[in-house]
N, C-alpha and C positions, 0 to 999 in steps of 0.2 A: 536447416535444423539448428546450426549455431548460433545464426540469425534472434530463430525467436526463444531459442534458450538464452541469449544475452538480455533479450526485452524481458523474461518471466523474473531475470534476475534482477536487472533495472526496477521493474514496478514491485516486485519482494522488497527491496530497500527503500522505495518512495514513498510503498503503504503503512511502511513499518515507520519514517522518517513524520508522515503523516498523524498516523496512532499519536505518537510520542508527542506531536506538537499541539494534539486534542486533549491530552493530558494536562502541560503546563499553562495551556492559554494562549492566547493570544499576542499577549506584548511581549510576554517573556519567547515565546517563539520566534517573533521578529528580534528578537536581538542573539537567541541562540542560532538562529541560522543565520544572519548577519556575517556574525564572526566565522561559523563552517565555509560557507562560500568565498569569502573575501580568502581564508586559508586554501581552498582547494581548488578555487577557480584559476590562479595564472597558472595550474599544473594542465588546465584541458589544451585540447589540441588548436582550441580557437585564439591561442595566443596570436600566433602570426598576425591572422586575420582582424584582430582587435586592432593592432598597430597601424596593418597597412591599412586600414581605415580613416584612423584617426590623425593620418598625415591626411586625407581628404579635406581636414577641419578648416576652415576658410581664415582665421586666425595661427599665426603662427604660436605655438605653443609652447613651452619646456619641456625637456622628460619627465620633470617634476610634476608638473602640470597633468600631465598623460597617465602618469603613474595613479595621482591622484583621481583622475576622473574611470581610471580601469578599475581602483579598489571601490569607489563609490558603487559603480555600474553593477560590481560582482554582490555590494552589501544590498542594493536594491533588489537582486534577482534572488537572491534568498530569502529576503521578506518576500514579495512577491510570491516564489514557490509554495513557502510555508501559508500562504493567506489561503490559497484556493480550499482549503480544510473550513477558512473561517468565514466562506462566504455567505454566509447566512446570516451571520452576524452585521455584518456590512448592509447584509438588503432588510435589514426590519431593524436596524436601528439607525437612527439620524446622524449621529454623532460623530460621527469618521469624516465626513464629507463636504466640504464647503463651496457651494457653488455659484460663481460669477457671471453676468449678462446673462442671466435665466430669463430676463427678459426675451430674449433669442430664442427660446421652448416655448415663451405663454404666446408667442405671436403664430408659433406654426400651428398651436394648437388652438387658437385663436380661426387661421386661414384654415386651417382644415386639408392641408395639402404637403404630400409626404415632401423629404430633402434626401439630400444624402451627407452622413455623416462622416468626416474621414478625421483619420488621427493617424498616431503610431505608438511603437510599444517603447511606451513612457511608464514610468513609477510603477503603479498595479490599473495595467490597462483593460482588464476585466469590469471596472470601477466607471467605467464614460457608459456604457452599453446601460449596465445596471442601474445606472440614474437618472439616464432619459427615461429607460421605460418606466422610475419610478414615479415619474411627473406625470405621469399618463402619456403619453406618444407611443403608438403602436410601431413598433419595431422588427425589426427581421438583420439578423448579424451575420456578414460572413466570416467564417472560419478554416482553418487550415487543418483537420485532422490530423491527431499525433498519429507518428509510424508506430509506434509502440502497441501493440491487441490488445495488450494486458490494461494497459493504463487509460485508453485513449474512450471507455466505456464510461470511466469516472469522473471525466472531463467533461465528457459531452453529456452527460446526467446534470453536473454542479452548471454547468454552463445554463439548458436549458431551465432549469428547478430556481436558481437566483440571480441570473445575470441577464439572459434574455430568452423569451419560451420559443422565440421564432430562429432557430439556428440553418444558415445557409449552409452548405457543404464547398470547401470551393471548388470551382472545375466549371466543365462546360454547362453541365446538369444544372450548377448551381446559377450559371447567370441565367438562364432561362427562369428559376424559379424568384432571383429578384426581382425581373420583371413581372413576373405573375403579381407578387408584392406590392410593387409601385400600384399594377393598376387596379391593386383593393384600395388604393388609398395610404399603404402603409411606407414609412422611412426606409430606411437602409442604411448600414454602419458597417466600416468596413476600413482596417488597417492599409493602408497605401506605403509603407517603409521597405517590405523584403524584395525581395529579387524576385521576379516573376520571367521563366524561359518565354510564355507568350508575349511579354510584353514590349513594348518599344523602346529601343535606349533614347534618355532624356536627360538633360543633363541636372546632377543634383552636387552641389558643391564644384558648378564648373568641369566636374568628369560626366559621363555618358554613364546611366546606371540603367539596367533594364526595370521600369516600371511599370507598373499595372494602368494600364488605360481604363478597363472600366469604370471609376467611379464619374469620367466626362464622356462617357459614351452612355452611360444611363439619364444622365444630367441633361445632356445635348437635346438626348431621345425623347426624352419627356418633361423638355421645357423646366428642370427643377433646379433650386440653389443647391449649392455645395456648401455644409456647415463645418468648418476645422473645430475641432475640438481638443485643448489642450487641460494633462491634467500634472499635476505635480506632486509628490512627496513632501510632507512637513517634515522638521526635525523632529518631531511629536509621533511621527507617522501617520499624521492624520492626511488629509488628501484636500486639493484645492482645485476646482475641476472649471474650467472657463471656456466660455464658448464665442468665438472669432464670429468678426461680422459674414454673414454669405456672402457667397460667391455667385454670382448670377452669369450660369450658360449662357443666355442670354448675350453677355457680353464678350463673346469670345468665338471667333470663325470655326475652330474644329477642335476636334478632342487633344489633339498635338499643344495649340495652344493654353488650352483648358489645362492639362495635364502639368504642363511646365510652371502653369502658376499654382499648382496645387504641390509641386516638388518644392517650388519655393518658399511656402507657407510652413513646408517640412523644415524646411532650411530653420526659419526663424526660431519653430521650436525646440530641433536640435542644440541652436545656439543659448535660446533659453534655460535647458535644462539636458546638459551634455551628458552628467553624470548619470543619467537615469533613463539611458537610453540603450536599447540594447545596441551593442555595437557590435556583435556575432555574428550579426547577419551580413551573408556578402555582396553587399548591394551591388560594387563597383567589378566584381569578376567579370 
């Protein structure tokens, strides 16, 4: 009972955080919750874990350095939060979004034959889903259902309605229905960054992190390339969304291998754009 009396309270201040940020717009949203989170974020509980992370960083760093990429990280998650209000705006209009080796979409669409998409949550990562499918590429997304009852309806409405109509659920259920996916012909897109209990430890910054193996057991399965997708934040806030050459199963004995090189691909982007990464997540527990 306390449980989901904390959640009714949680999404009462979100919806309301929400309203408010449909009121002044868009940009001015992004710089008002900018400054809230950057102020309320080093008070949550995932400080520790921000840190002990951030010693994983394969460069040695300052505390300056650290400080700096933890206030970044917290201004981006508060844009980010306050956007999913303005998703709409984002999918019908062009202007937000700048996209690099698009050439890499007109070929698959071109070949006629799904990939698999992986990324992680970078800048506003709801923003790579929503612009394949905008190029025409049929899509199916997996997703992680918020705990939250109250909230997690408004998500998965915004999700479906602007970002992608084909939403996976994750869990067992859900990889069975990827597969249904692949053999219509359709893509798959799918975060590879959190911590997954099912997954195998592999190492990502030289430690053992447990990772999701499906995205090279789909791959393996169905003879398909692996597409990394990387996207960034402007100082504008506008978004630069670039697509890594594939990866060909193909070339790689098992999913162990496949998977290792798709951790290191994380690696690179990490390193690209540290500040806008969530670093909350406990990969290395």
């Amino acid at each position: 009972m306390i449980k989901y009396l904390k959640y009714f309270v949680e999404a009462f201040v979100i919806y309301t955080f929400f309203l408010f940020g449909k009121l002044v717009g868009l940009r001015l949203s992004q710089g008002i919750f900018s400054f809230i989170f950057k102020k309320i974020g080093p008070f949550f509980k995932k400080k520790k874990i921000i840190l002990k992370n951030l010693e994983k960083f394969p460069n040695q760093i300052s505390h300056q350095d650290k400080q700096k990429i933890i206030k970044n990280m917290w201004s981006n998650y508060g844009k980010t939060f306050i956007e999913y209000i303005f998703l709409k705006k984002f999918r019908y209009q062009d202007n937000y979004v700048v996209l690099e080796n698009e050439k890499i979409l007109n070929k698959i669409l071109i070949d006629k034959k799904p990939v698999i998409f992986v990324s992680g949550h970078f800048a506003n990562f709801e923003i790579m889903s929503m612009e394949i499918v905008k190029k025409g590429i049929d899509l199916a997304a997996i997703y992680r259902p918020l705990n939250n009852i109250f909230l997690n309806p408004l998500m998965e409405f915004l999700r479906k309605k602007y970002v992608c109509a084909n939403q996976i659920k994750k869990g067992r259920g859900g990889v069975r229905e990827a597969m249904n996916y692949i053999k219509k012909g359709t893509s798959v897109a799918l975060m590879i960054d959190q911590r997954v209990s099912e997954g195998e430890k592999i190492e990502l910054f030289k430690h053992l992190a447990y990772t999701t193996t499906l995205p090279s057991q789909l791959a393996l399965k169905y003879n398909l390339s692996i597409v990394p997708v990387f996207i960034k934040r402007s100082e504008n806030n506008n978004f630069k969304l670039t697509f890594w050459s594939p990866i060909k199963s193909s070339d790689f004995k098992d999913k162990y291998q496949l998977t290792k090189k798709l951790n290191e691909e994380l690696e690179k982007m990490i390193i690209l754009n540290p500040s806008q990464w969530i670093w909350t997540h406990e990969r290395w527990k």
